[in-house]
C-alpha positions as CSV (number, residue, x, y, z in Angstrom):
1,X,0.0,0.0,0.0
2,X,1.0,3.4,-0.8
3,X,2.5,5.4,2.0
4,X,1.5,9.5,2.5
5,X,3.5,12.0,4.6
6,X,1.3,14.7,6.2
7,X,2.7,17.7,8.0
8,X,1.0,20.0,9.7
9,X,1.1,23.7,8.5
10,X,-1.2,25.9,9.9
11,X,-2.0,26.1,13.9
12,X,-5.3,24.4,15.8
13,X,-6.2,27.3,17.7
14,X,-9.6,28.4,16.9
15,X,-10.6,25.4,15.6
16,X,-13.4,23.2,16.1
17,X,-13.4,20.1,18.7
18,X,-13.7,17.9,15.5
19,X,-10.3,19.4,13.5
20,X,-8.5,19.6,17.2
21,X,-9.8,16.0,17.2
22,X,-8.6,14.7,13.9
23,X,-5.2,16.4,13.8
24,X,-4.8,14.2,17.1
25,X,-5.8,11.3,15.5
26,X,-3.7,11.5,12.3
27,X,-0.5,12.0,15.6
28,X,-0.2,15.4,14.8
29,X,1.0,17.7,18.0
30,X,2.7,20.6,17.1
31,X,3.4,22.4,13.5
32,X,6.0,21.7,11.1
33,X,5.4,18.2,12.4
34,X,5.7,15.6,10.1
35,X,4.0,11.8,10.3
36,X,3.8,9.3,8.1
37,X,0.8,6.9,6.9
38,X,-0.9,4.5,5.0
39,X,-2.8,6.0,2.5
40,X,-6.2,3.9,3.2
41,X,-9.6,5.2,3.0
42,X,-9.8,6.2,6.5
43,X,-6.5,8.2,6.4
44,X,-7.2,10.2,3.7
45,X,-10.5,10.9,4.7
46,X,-8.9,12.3,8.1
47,X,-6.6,14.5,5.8
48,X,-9.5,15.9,3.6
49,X,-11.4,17.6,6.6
50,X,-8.4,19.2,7.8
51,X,-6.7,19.9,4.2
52,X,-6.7,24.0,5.2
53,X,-3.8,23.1,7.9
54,X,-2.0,20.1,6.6
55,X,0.3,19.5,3.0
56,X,0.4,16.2,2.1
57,X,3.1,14.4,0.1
58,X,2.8,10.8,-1.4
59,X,5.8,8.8,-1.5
């Protein structure tokens, strides 16, 4: 399976419980950090409702 890095760009203050709650999910604790997953359906689901503070890169 194909493997995606996501890092997060933009800060979770002001956000909604829900974003604070997916960025923690996907491991994501502070910016510029960077994870790495596989890209299954329930991943990149996680990455499309928070797209406005992630970049994502497929390896």
């Amino acid at each position: 399976m194909a493997t995606i890095k996501v890092k997060q760009v933009r800060s979770a203050i002001g956000r909604t419980k829900t974003q604070k709650r997916t960025l923690e999910a996907l491991g994501l604790k502070r910016l510029h950090q960077v994870v790495t997953h596989d890209a299954s359906p329930a991943v990149l689901g996680m990455v499309a409702a928070v797209r406005h503070l992630v970049e994502v890169q497929e390896n």
